[in-house]
C-alpha atoms as an extended CHARMM CRD file, in Angstrom:
* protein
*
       104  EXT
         1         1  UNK       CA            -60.7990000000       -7.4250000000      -26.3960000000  PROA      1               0.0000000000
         2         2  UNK       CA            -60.7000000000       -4.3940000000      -28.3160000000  PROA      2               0.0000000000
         3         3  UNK       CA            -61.2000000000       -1.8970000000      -24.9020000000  PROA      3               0.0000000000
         4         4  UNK       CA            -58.6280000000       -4.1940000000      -23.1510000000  PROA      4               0.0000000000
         5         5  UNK       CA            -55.9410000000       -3.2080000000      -25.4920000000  PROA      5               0.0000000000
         6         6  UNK       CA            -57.0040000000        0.6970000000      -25.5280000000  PROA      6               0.0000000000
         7         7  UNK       CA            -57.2550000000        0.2510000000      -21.8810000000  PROA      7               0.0000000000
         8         8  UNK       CA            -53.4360000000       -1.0040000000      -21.9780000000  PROA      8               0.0000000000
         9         9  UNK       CA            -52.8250000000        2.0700000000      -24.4690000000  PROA      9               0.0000000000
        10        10  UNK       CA            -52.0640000000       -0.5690000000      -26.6310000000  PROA      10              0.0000000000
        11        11  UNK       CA            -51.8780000000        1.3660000000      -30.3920000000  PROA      11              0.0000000000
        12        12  UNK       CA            -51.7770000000       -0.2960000000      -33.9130000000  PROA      12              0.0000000000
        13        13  UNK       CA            -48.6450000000       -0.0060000000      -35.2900000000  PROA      13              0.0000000000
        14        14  UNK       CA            -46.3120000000        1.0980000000      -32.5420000000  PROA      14              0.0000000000
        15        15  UNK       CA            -42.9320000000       -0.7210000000      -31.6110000000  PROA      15              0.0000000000
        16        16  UNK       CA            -42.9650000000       -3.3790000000      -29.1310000000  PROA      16              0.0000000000
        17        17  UNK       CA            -40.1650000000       -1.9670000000      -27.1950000000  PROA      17              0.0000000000
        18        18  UNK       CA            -40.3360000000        1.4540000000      -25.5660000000  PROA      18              0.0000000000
        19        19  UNK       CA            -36.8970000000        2.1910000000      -26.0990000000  PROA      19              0.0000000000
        20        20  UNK       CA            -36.8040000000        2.2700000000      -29.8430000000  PROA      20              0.0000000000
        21        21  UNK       CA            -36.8660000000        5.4830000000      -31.6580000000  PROA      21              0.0000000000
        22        22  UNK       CA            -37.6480000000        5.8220000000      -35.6540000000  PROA      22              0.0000000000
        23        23  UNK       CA            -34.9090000000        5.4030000000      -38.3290000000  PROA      23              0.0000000000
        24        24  UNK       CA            -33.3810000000        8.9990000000      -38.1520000000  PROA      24              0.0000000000
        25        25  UNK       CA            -34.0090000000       10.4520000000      -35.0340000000  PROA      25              0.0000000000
        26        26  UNK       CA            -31.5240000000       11.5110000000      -32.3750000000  PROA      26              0.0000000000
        27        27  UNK       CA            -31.4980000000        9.3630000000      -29.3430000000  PROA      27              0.0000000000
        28        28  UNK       CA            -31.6700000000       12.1300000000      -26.2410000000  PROA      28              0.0000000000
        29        29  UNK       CA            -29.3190000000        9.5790000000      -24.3610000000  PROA      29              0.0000000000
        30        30  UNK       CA            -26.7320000000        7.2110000000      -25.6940000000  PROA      30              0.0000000000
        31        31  UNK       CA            -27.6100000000        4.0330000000      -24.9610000000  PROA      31              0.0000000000
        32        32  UNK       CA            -25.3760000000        1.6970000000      -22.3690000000  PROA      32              0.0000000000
        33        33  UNK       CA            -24.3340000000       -1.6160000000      -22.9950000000  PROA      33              0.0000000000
        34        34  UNK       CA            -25.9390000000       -4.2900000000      -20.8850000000  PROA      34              0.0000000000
        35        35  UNK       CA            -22.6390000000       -6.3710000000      -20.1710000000  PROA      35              0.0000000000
        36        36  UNK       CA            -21.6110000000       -5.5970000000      -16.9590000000  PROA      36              0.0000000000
        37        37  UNK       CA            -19.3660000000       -6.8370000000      -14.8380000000  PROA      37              0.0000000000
        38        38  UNK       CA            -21.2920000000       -9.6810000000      -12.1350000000  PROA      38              0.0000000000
        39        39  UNK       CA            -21.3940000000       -8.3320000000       -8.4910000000  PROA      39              0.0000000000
        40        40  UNK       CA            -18.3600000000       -9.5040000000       -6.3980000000  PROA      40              0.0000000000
        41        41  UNK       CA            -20.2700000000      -12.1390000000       -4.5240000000  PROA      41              0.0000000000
        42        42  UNK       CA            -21.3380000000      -14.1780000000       -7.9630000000  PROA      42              0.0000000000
        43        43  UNK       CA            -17.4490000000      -14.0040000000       -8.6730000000  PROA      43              0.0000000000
        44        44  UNK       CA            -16.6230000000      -15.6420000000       -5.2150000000  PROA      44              0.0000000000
        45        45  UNK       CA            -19.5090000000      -18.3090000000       -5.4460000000  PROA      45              0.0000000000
        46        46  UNK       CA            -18.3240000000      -18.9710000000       -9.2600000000  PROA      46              0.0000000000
        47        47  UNK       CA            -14.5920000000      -19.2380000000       -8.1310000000  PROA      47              0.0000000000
        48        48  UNK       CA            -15.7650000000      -21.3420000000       -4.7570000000  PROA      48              0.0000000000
        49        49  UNK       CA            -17.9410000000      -23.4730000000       -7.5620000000  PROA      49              0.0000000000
        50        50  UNK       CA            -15.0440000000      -24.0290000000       -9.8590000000  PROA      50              0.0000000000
        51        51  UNK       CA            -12.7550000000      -25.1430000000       -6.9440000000  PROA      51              0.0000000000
        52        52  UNK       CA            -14.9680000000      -27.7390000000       -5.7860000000  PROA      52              0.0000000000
        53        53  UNK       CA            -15.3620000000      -29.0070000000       -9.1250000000  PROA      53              0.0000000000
        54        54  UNK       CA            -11.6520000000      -29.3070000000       -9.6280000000  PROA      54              0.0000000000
        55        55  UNK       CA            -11.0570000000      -30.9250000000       -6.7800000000  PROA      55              0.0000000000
        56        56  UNK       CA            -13.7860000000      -33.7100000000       -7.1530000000  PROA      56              0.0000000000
        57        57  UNK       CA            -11.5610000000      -33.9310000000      -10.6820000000  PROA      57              0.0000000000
        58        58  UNK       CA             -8.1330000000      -34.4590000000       -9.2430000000  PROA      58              0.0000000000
        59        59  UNK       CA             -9.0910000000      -37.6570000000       -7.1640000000  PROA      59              0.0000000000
        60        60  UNK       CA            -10.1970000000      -39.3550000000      -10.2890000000  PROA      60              0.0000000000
        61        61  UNK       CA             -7.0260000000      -38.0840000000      -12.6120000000  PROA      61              0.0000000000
        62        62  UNK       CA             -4.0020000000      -40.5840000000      -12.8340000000  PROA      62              0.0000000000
        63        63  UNK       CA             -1.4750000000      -39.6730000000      -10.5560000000  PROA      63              0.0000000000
        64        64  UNK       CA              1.6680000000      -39.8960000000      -13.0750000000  PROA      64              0.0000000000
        65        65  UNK       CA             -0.6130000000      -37.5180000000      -15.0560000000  PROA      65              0.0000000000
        66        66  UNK       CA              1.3620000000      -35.0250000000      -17.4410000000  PROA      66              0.0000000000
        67        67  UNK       CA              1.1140000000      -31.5280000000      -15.5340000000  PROA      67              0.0000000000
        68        68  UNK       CA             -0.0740000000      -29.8840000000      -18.5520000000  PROA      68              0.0000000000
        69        69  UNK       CA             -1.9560000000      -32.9830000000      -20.0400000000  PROA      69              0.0000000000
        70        70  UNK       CA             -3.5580000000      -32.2780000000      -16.5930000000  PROA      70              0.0000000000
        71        71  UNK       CA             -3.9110000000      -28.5880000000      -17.0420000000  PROA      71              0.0000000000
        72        72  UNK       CA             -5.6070000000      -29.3040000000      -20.2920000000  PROA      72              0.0000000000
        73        73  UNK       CA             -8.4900000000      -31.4490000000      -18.7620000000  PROA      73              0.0000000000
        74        74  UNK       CA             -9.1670000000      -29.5990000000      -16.2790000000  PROA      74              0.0000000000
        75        75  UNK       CA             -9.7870000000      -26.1890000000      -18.1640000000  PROA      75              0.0000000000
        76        76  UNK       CA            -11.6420000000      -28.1400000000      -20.6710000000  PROA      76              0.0000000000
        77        77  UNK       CA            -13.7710000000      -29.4980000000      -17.8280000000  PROA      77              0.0000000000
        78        78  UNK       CA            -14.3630000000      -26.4510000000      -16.7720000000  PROA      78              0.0000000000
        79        79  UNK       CA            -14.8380000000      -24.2950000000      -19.7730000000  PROA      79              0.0000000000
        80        80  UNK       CA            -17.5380000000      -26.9550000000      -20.8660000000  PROA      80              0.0000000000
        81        81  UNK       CA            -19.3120000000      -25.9700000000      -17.4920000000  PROA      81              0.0000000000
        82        82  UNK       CA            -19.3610000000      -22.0300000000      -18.6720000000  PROA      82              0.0000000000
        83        83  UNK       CA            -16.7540000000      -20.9760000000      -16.2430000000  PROA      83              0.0000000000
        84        84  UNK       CA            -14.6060000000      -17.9530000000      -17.7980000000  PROA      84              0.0000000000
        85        85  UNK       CA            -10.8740000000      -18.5000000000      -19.2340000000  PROA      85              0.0000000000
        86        86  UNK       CA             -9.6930000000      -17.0000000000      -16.0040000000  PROA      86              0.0000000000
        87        87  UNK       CA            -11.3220000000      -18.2860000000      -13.5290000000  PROA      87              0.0000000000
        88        88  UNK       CA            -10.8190000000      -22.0230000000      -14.6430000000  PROA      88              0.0000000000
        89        89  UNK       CA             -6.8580000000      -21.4610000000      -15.4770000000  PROA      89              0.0000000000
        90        90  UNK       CA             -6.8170000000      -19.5240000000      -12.3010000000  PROA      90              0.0000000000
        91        91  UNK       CA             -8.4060000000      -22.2180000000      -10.4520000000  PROA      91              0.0000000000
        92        92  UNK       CA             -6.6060000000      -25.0760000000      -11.9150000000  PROA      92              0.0000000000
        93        93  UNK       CA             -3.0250000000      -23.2430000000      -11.4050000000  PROA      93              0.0000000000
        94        94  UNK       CA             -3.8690000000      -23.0770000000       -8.0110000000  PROA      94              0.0000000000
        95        95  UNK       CA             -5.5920000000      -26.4180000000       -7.3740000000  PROA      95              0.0000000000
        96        96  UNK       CA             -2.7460000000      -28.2760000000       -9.4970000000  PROA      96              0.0000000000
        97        97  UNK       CA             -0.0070000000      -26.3520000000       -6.8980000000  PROA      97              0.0000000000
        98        98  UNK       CA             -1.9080000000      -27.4260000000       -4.1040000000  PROA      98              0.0000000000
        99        99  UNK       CA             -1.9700000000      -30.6360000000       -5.1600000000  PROA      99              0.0000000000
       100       100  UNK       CA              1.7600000000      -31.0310000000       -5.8250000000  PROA      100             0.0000000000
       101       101  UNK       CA              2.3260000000      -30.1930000000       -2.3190000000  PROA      101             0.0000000000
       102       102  UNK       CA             -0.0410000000      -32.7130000000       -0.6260000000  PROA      102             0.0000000000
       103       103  UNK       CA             -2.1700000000      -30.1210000000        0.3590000000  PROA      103             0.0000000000
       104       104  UNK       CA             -6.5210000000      -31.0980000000        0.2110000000  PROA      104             0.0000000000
């Protein structure tokens, strides 16, 4: 087991990561933040998700429903499914219009 791990250059005492750098010593690049934004296609398949789930929604909501009592549910729906803020009020503002007008 031993030569495994010197065969891995696996040394006693080391980090774990490679990226880590003693207490005290300049880093020769800053380091990035690994939140990025998602590519564009993700954000259409999240949107295209988010639609579909709001409009499975609407055909089960009463249909002398408060608009915002409506609003409401359907964010909160949505939100508990991990879509962002905007996406799910964008969705629902559109949806809810949609809906108003008899358009499916």
């Amino acid at each position: 087991m031993t030569t495994e791990l010197n065969a891995a250059s696996f040394v006693a005492g080391t980090p774990d990561r490679a990226d880590e750098t003693p207490v005290g010593a300049a880093s020769p690049q800053p380091r990035r933040s690994q939140l990025t934004s998602p590519p564009a296609a993700d954000v259409d398949d999240e949107h295209t998700r988010a639609t579909e789930l709001v409009r499975s929604k609407l055909r089960t909501l009463p249909r002398n429903l408060d608009h915002a009592k409506a609003t409401q549910r359907l964010v909160g729906l949505l939100a508990r499914r991990g879509f962002s803020a905007s996406t799910a009020y964008a969705v629902v503002k559109a949806e809810l219009s949609d809906a108003a007008r008899g358009i499916d």
